[in-house]
C-alpha positions in Angstrom: -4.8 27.0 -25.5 -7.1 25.7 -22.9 -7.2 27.2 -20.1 -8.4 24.9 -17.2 -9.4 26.1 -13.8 -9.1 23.2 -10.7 -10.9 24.2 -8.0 -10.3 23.2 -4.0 -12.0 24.5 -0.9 -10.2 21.7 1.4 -7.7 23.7 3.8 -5.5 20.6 4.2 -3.0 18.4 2.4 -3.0 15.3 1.9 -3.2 12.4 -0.8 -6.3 14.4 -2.4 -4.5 17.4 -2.6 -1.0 16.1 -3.6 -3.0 14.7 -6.8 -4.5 18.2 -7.6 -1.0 19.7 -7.3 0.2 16.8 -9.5 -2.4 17.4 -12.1 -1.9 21.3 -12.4 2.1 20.8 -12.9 2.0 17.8 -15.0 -0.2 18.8 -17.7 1.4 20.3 -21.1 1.8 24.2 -21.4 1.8 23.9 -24.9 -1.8 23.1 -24.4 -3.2 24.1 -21.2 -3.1 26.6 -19.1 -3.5 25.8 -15.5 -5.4 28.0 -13.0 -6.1 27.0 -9.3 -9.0 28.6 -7.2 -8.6 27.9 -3.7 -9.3 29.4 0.1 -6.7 31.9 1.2 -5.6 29.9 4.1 -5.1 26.8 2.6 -2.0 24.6 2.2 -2.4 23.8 -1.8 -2.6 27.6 -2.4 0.7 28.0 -0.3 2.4 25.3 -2.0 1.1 26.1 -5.6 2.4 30.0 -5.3 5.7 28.8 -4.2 6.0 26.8 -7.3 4.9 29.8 -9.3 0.9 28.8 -10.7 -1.6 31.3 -11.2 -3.7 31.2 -7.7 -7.1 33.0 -7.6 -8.3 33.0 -3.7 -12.5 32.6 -3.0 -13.7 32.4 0.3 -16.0 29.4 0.6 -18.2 29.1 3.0 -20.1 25.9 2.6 -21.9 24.7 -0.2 -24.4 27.6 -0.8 -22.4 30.6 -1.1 -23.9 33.4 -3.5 -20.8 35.5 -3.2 -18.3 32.9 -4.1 -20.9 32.2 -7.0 -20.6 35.5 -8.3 -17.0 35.4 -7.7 -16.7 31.9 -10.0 -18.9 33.8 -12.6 -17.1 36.6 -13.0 -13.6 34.8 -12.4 -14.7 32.6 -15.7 -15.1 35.6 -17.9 -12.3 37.0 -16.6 -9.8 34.0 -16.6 -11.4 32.6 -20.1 -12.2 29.3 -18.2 -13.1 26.5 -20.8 -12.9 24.2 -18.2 -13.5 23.9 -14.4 -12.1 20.6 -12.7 -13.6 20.6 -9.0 -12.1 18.3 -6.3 -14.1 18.7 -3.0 -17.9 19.2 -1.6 -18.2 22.8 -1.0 -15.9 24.3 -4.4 -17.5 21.6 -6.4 -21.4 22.9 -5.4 -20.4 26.8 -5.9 -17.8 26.2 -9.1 -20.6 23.8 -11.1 -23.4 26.3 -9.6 -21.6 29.5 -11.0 -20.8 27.4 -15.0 -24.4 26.7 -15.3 -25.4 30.3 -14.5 -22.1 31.7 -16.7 -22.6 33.0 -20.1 -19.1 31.2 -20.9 -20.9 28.0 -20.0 -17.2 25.8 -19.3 -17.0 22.1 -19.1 -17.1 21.1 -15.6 -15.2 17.8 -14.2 -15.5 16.6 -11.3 -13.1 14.1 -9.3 -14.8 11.8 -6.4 -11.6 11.4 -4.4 -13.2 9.7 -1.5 -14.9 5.9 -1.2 -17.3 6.7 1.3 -21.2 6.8 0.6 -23.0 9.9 -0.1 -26.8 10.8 -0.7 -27.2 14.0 -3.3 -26.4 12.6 -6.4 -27.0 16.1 -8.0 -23.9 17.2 -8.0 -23.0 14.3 -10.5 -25.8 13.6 -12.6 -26.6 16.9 -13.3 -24.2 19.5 -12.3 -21.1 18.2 -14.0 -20.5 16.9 -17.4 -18.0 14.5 -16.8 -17.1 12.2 -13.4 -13.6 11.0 -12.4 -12.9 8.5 -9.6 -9.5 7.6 -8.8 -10.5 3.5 -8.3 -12.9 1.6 -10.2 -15.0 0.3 -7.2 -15.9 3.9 -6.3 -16.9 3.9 -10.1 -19.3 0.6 -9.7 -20.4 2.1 -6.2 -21.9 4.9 -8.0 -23.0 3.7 -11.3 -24.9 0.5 -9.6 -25.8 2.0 -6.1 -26.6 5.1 -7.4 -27.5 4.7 -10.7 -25.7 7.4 -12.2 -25.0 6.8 -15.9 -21.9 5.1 -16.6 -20.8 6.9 -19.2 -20.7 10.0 -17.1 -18.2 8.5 -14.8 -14.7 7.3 -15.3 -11.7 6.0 -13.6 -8.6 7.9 -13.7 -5.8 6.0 -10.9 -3.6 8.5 -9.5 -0.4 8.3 -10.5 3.2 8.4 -9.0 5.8 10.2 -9.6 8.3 7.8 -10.4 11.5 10.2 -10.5 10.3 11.7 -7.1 9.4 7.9 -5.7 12.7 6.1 -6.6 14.9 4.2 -4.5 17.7 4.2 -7.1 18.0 7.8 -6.6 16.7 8.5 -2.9 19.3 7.3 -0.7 18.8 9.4 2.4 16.3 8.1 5.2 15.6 9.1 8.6 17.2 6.6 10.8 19.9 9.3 11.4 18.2 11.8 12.7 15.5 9.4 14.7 18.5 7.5 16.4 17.4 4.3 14.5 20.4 1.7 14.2 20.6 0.5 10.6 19.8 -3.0 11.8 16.6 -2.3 13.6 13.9 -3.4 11.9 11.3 -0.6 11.1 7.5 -0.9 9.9 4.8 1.8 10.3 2.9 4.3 7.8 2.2 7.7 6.6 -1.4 9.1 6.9 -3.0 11.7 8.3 -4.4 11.1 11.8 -8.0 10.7 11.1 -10.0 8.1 12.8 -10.5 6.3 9.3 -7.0 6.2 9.0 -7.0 2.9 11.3 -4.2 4.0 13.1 -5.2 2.6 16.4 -5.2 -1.1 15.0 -1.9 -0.8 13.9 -1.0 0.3 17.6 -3.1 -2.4 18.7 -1.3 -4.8 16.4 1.9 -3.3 17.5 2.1 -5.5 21.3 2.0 -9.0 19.5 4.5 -7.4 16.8 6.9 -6.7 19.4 6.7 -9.9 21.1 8.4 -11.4 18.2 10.4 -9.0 16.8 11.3 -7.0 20.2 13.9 -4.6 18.6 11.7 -3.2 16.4 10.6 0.1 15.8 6.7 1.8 14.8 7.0 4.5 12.7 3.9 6.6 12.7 4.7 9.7 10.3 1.5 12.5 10.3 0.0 14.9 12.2 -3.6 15.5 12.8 -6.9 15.7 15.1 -6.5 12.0 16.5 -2.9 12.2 17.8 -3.9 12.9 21.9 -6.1 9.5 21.3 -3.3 7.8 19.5 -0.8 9.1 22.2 -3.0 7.5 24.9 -3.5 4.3 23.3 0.2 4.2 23.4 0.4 4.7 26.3 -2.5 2.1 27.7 -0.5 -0.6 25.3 2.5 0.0 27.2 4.4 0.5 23.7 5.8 3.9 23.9 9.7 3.2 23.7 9.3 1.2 20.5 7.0 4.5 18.9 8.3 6.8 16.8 6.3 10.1 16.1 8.2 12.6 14.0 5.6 14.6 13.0 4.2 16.0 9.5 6.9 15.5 7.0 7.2 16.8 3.3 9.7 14.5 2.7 7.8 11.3 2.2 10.6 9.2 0.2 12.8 9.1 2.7 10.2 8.7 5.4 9.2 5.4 3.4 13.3 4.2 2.8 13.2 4.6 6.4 10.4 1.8 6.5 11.4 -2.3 6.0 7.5 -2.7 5.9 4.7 0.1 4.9 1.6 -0.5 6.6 -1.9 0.9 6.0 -4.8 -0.2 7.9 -7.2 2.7 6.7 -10.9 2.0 7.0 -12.0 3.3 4.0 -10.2 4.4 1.2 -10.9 5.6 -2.6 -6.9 4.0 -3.7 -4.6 4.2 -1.4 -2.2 7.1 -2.7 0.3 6.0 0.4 -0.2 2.5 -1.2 1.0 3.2 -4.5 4.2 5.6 -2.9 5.4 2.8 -1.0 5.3 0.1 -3.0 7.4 2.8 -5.8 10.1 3.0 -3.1 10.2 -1.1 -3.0 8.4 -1.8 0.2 6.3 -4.4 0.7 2.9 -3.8 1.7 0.6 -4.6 4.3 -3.1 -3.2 4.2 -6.5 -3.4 4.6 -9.3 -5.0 1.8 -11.1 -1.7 1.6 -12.1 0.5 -1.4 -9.9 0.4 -4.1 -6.8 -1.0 -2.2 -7.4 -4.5 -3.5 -7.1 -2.7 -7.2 -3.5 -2.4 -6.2 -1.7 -4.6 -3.5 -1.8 -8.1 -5.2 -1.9 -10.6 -2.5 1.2 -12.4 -1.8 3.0 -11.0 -4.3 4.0 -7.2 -3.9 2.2 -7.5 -0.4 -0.5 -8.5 2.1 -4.0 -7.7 2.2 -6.1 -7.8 6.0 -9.5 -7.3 7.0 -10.5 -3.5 8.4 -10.2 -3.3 12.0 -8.7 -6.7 12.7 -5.2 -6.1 14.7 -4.5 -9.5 14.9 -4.7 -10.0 11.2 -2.0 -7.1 10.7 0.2 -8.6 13.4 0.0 -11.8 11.3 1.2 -10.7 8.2 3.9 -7.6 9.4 5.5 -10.4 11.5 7.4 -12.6 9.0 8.2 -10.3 6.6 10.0 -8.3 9.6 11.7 -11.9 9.9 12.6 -12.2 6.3 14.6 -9.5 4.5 14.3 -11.3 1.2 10.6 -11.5 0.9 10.4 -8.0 1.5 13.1 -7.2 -1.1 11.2 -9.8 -3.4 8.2 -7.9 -2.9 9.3 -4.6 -2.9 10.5 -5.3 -6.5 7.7 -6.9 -7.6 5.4 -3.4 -6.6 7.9 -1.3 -8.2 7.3 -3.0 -11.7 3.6 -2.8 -10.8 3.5 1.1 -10.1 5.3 1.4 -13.1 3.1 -0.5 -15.3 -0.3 1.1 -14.1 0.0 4.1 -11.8 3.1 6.1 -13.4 1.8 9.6 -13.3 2.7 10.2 -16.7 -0.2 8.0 -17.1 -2.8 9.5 -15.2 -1.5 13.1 -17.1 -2.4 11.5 -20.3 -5.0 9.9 -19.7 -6.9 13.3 -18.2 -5.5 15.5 -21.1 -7.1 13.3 -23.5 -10.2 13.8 -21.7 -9.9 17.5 -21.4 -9.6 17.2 -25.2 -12.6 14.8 -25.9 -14.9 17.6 -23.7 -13.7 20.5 -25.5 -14.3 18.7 -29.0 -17.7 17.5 -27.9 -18.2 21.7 -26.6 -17.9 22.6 -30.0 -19.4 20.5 -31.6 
């Protein structure tokens, strides 16, 4: 048995987080046993009790802590750690800092969830043994702009749940309850509200949408630290009555059955985990050519992609396929037989198992 400790000092929940959850619950229990080390307060330590894991809390407080060091060192011994998987800045510092000062000495992984750039290539060349990214162009960025070996670093998609992400099954949406007539036309997204989110150029976009398609409605699922700016730009657009905003929502299926088109104008993204959900419930996509999106949405066929920051671009493509129901059924099928080719989380499971096992052969040996 390998026991396998994933580590998480983020306090939110999001795509990243909804991954590390995945990975913890997915993996066999014949041959792992999964651990999760996390900050009391924090949503993936909520949810992972409530589905019964083994949840060790550490306060971290920034990268340097030399309690929650000692805390990692002794929690090793303690837990039989073979090996530690970190996920964000500060646990991935303290976890790899306390395995290289730990007499058990376990494997440390660690997954770049995020595209953006970054400066300390420590962390990666030195203080873990193995590198995941979730898209390949992270993967180039760093072995090319960073020169970090590529053999230390491989890509691992996420995957979807393709039981939880089915429109065969899911037949509930939330036109009901949001007073949406069945006929309305709906397109919007699902993100966090984070400035690199893009949400404002989808608001932007949202005038010229209406001008076409005036009974239309913008669907704008999420909570977060941008939504007094996103409630004034409403407001300044003059767009309010065609807005929807019902808040965080843990029931992201039928939040995207509600949807005719998903959009995603994010800034800067690693893969585009909303990406891959929609386009599993048969929507058709349109997004932005950032990061690792590009790796998924194939133009014209299961979607459309845009240029970052370019309202008048997503206004371009949401328009027709709000005019043409059987494009969008087209492809909406044509990105559910993608997902299921590449991104089925029974996938990314196997594929991370098998490198869990290759470490722990190449440990011994």
């Amino acid at each position: 048995m390998i026991t396998t400790l994933h580590t998480e000092s983020s306090l939110g929940w999001g795509g990243q987080e909804r991954r590390t959850m995945r990975e913890l619950t997915s993996l066999s229990r014949e041959r792992f046993r999964p651990l999760l080390a996390c900050r009391p307060e924090s949503k993936i330590g909520e949810k992972a009790l409530a589905l019964g894991l083994e949840v060790e809390y550490v306060n971290m407080r920034g990268n340097f802590d030399p309690i929650a060091v000692a805390h990692f060192i002794k929690l090793y011994r303690r837990r039989t750690v073979d090996i530690v998987h970190t996920h964000s800045t500060a646990d991935s510092w303290i976890a790899s800092t306390a395995g290289k000062l730990s007499s058990r000495r376990p494997v440390v992984v660690r997954t770049r969830h995020l595209s953006c750039s970054f400066n300390n290539r420590m962390i990666y060349n030195f203080m873990a043994d193995q590198v995941i990214t979730v898209g390949e162009s992270t993967r180039q960025y760093m072995i090319h702009e960073k020169g970090i070996d590529e053999d230390r670093v491989l890509t691992i998609p996420t995957g979807v749940d393709l039981t939880v992400f089915d429109p065969d099954r899911v037949r509930d949406d939330l036109r009901k309850e949001l007073r949406i007539s069945p006929e309305v036309p709906v397109f919007g997204t699902m993100a966090v509200f984070r400035k690199l989110k893009g949400h404002r150029y989808l608001l932007e976009a949202t005038k010229e949408i209406l001008h076409f398609c005036p009974e239309a409605k913008l669907l704008l699922a999420g909570a977060g630290p941008q939504e007094k700016n996103l409630l004034r730009i409403i407001e300044e657009e003059g767009i309010g009555p065609s807005v929807i905003l019902p808040g965080f929502r843990d029931d992201v299926p039928q939040v995207l059955n509600t949807l005719d088109v998903f959009v995603f104008p994010s800034l800067e993204e690693a893969l585009g985990t909303a990406v891959l959900e929609a386009m599993a419930m048969k929507k058709p996509v349109v997004a932005t050519r950032v990061g690792g999106i590009p790796e998924v949405v194939q133009e014209g066929k299961t979607g459309y992609l845009v240029e970052p920051g370019n309202p008048g671009a997503i206004a371009g493509k949401v328009i027709p396929l709000l005019q043409d129901k059987d494009l969008c059924q087209k492809m909406g099928i044509q990105g559910r037989h993608r997902v299921e080719a590449y991104y089925d989380n029974r996938l990314m499971v196997q594929r991370i198992e098998q490198l869990y096992q290759r470490l722990m052969e190449k440990r011994k040996a």
